[in-house]
C-alpha positions as CSV (number, residue, x, y, z in Angstrom):
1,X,110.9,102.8,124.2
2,X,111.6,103.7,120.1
3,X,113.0,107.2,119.9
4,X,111.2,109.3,116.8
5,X,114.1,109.9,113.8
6,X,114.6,113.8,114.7
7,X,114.0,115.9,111.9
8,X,116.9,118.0,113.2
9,X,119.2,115.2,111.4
10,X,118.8,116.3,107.9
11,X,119.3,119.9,108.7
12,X,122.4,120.8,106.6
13,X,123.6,123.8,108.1
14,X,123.9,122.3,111.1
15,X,122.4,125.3,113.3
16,X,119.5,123.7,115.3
17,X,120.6,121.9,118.2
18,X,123.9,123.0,118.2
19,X,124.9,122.6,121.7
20,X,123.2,119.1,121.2
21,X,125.2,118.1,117.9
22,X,128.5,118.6,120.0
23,X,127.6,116.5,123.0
24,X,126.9,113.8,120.7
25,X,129.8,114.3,118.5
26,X,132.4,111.9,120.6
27,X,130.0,109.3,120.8
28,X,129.9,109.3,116.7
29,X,133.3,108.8,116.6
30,X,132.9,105.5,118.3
31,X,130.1,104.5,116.1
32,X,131.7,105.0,113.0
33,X,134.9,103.6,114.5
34,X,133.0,100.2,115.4
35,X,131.2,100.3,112.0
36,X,134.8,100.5,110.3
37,X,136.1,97.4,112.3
38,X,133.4,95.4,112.0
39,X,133.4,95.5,108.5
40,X,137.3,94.9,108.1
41,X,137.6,92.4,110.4
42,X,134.2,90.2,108.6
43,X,134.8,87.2,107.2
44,X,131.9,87.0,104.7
45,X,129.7,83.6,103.8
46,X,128.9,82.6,100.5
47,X,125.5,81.3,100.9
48,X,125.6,79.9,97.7
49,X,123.7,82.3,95.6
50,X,124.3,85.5,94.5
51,X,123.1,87.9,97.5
52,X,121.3,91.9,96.2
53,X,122.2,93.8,99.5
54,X,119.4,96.5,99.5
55,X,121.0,98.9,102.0
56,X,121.7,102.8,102.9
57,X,123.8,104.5,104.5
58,X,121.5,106.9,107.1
59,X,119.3,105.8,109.6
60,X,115.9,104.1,108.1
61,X,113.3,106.2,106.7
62,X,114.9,106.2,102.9
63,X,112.4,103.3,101.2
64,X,114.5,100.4,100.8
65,X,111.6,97.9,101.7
66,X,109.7,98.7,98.7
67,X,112.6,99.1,96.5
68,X,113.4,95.5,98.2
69,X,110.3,94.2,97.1
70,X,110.6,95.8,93.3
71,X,114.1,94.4,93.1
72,X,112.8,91.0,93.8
73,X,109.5,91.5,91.5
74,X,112.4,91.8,88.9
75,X,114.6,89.4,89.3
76,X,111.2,87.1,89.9
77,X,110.1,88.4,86.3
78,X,113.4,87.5,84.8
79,X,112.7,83.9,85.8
80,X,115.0,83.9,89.1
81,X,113.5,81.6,92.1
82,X,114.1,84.7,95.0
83,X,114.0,84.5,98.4
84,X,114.1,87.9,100.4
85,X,115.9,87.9,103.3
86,X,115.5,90.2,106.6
87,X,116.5,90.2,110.3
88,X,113.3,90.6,111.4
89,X,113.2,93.8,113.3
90,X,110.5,94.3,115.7
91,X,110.0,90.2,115.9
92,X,110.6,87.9,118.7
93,X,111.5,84.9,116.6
94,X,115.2,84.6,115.7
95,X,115.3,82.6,113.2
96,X,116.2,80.8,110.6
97,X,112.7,81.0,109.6
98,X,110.3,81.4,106.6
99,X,107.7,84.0,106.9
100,X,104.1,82.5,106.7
101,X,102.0,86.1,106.2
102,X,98.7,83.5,107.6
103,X,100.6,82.0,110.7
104,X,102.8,84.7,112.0
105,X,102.1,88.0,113.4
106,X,104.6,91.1,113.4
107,X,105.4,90.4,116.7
108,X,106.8,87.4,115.6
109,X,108.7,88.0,112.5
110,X,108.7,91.9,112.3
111,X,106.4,93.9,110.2
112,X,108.2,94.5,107.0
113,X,109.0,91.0,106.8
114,X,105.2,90.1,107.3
115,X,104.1,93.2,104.4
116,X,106.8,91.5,101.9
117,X,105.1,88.0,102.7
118,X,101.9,88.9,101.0
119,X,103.5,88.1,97.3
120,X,107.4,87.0,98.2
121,X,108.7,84.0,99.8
122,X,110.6,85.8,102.5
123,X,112.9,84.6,105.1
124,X,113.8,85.9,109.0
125,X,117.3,85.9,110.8
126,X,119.3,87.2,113.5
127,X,121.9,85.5,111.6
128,X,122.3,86.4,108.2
129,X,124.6,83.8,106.9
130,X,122.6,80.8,108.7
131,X,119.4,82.8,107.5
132,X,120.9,83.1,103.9
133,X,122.0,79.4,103.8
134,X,118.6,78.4,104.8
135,X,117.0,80.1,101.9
136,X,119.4,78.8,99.9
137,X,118.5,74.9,101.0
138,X,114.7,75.8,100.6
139,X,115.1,76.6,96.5
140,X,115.6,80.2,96.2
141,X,118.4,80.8,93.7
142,X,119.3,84.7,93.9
143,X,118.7,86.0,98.1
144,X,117.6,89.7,98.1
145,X,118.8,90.9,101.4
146,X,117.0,94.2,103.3
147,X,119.5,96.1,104.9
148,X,122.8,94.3,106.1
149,X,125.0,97.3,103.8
150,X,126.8,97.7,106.8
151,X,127.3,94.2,107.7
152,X,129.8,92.0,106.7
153,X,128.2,88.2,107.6
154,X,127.1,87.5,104.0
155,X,129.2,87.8,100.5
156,X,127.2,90.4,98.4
157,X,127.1,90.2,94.5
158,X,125.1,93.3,93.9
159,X,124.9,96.3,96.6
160,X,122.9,99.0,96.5
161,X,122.4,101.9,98.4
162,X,119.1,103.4,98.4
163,X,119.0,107.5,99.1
164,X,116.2,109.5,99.9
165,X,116.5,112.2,97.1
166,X,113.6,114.4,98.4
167,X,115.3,117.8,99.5
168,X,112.9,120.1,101.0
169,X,114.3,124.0,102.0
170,X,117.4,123.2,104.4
171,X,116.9,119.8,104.7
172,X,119.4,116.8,103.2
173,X,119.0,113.3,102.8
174,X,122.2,112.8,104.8
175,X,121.9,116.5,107.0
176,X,125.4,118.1,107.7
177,X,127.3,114.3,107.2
178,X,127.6,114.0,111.0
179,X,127.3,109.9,112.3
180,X,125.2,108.5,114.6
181,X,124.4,109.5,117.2
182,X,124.6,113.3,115.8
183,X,123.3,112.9,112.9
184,X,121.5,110.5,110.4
185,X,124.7,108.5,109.2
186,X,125.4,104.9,110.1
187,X,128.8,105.7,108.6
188,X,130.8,108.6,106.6
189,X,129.5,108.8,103.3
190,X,132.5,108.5,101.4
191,X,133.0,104.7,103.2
192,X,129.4,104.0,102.3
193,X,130.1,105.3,98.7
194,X,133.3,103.1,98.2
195,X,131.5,99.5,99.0
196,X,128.7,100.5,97.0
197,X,127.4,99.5,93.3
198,X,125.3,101.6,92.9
199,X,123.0,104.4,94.1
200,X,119.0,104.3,93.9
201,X,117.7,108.0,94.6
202,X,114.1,107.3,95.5
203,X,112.2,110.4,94.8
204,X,108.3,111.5,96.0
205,X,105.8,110.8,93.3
206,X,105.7,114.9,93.1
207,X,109.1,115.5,92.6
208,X,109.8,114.6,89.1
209,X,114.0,115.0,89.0
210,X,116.9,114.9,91.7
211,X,118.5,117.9,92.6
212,X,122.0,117.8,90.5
213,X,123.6,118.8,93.9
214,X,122.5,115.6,95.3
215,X,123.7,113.5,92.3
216,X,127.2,114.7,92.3
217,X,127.6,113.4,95.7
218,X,128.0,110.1,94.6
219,X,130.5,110.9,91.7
220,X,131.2,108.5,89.0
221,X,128.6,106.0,90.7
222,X,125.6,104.3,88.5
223,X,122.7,106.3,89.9
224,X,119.5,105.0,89.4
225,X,116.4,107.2,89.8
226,X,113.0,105.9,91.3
227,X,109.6,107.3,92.4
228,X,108.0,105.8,95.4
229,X,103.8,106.1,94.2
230,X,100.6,105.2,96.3
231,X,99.4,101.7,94.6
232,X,95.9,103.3,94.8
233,X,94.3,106.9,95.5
234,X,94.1,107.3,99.2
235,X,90.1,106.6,100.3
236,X,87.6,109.4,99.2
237,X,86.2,111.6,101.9
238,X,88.0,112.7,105.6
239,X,90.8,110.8,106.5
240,X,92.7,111.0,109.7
241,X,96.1,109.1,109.3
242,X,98.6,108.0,111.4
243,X,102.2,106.2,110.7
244,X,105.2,104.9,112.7
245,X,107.7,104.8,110.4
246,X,111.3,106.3,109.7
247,X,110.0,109.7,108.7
248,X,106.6,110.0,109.4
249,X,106.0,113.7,108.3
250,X,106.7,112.0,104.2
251,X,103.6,109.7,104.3
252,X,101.5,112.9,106.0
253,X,103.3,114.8,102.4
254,X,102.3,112.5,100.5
255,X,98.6,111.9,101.5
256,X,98.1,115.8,100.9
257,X,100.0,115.7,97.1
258,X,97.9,112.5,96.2
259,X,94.9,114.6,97.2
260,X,93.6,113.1,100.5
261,X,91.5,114.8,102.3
262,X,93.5,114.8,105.6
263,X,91.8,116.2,108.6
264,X,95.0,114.9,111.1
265,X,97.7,112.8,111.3
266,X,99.8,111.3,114.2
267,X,102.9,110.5,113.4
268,X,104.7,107.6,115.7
269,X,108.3,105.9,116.1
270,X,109.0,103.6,113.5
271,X,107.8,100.1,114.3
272,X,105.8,101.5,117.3
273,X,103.1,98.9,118.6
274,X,100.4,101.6,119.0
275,X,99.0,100.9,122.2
276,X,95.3,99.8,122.1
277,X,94.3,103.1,124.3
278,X,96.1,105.3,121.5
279,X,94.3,103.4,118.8
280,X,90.9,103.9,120.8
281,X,91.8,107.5,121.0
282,X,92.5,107.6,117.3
283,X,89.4,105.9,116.6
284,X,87.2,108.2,118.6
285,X,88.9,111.6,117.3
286,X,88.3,110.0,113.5
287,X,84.5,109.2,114.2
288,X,83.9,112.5,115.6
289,X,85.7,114.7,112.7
290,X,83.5,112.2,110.5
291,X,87.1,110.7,108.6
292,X,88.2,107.4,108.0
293,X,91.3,106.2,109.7
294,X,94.3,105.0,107.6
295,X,97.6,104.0,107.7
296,X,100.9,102.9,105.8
297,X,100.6,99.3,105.3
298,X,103.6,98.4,107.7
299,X,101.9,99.9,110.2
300,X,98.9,98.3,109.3
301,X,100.7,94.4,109.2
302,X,101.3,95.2,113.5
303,X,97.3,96.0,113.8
304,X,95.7,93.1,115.0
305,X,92.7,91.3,112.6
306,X,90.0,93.4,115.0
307,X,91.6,97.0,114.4
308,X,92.7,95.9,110.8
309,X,88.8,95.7,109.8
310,X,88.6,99.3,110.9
311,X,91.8,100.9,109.4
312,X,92.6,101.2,105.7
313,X,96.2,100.8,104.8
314,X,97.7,102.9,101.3
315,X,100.2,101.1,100.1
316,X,103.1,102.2,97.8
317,X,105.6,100.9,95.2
318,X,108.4,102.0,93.6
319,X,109.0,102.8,90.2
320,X,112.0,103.0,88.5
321,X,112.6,105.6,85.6
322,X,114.6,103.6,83.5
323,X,114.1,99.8,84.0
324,X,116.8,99.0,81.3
325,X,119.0,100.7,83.4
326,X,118.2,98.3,86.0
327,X,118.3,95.5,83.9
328,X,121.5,95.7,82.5
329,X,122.8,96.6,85.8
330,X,121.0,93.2,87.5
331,X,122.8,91.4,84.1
332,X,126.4,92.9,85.0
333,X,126.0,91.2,88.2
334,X,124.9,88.1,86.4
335,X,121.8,88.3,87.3
């Protein structure tokens, strides 16, 4: 069973759950212990190509699949041949393989994977090396890797760390800095920080700057800013929405800011499979509060055709504030 990212994470105080936080405390140590090793003890591959590591440093929810796919859109546009490469999380293939968006199904290749196949050529492996080599031997010429910041298989060029800037009351994008399993850190941010080239703070479309507090964390760091924005106003008329992704309570956020008129949302783990009962259920409550149903278009790639014809997805993109800045960044990496 997928456990739900708990919101109690990004408190920074630290307060709620206390007695929780410090039975999970040892078990961080290890974590970030492991992480440490694994990454000094790698012996990296050069695939061949220069490898974009699209990464963070918390636990999902922060938007680094659609910065992946904007990353690639702009190498793509600056006459790279890019091949995007993911592990496949959620899919039962291991790989190496290339995702075909008309063959394969989430459940083989993973939903994010399957989304990014709709315009990118986009390959799957449990193995990033062999999975980066094989992109390599099928043409692609600059490898845009999602996630793997914290793994040491492939030789990076470019990596970036992508931050959820949206600070909301007492809640931080990396809560009171505790690791997993205490908090939402795959490692201390300070490590993160010193492997990194850069920073990408990916902001709601509502929220127009960063808070300075957050920007000094990363210190003399490029910091890139980005705003994650709905491709497309969400449907006219009642919508009941639900979402199983890393921090389910943003898309319900931003449905209400883009003006939808949401009537309920269900929020789910990410890359649940939402049982077929649960989408009946869904389905009934919509039809009797007179709404639509919609989803996040991950979620919507692990629908099946039948339940896709009945469920509009809202898809988002990212937009960067200042594409020079990206550009000469993407040149100072040769790219």
């Amino acid at each position: 069973m997928r456990l739900a990212t708990p919101r109690w994470w990004y408190v920074r105080d630290g307060a709620p759950m206390r007695v929780t936080r410090m039975v999970l405390t040892p078990p961080s140590w290890i974590w970030a212990w492991a992480t440490a090793r694994r990454l000094r003890s790698g012996r990296p591959l050069d695939p061949g190509a220069p490898v974009v590591c699209v990464g963070n440093v918390t636990m999902g929810g922060t938007g680094k699949t659609p910065v992946v796919r904007a990353i690639a859109r702009r190498l793509a546009a600056r006459g790279r041949t890019v091949a995007v490469l993911s592990r496949g999380h959620g899919g039962r293939l291991t790989g190496p393989v290339r995702v075909d968006a008309q063959r394969h199904a989430a459940a083989d290749v993973g939903d994010e994977p399957l989304m990014l196949a709709g315009d990118q050529t986009v390959w799957i492996a449990r193995d990033r090396a062999a999975g980066a080599q094989a992109a390599v031997a099928g043409g692609a010429d600059v490898i845009v890797m999602d996630d793997g910041f914290q793994s040491p298989a492939v030789r990076k060029t470019l990596s970036l760390v992508v931050v959820d800037g949206e600070t909301r009351r007492d809640e931080w994008p990396f809560g009171d800095g505790a690791v997993f399993p205490a908090g939402p850190m795959r490692e201390p941010l300070a490590a993160g920080l010193a492997r990194a080239d850069a920073v990408v703070v990916l902001l709601p479309a509502d929220l127009p700057q960063a808070e300075p507090d957050l920007i000094g964390q990363f210190g003399a760091l490029p910091v890139l800013i980005a705003h994650l924005e709905p491709v497309s106003p969400p449907p006219p008329g009642p919508q009941l929405a639900f979402a199983g992704i890393g921090k389910p309570w943003k898309m319900e956020q931003a449905l209400i800011a883009a003006g939808c008129e949401l009537v309920d949302f269900a929020p789910f783990p990410d890359h649940a499979r939402i049982p077929e009962g649960v989408l009946r259920f869904l389905a009934k409550r919509a039809n009797a509060l007179g709404a639509g149903l919609l989803t996040s278009e991950k979620d919507w790639a692990r629908l099946t055709p039948t339940w896709r014809a009945g469920v509009t997805p809202w898809p988002v993109k990212v937009r960067f504030d200042d594409e020079e800045a990206l550009d000469a960044l993407l040149a100072r990496a040769g790219l």
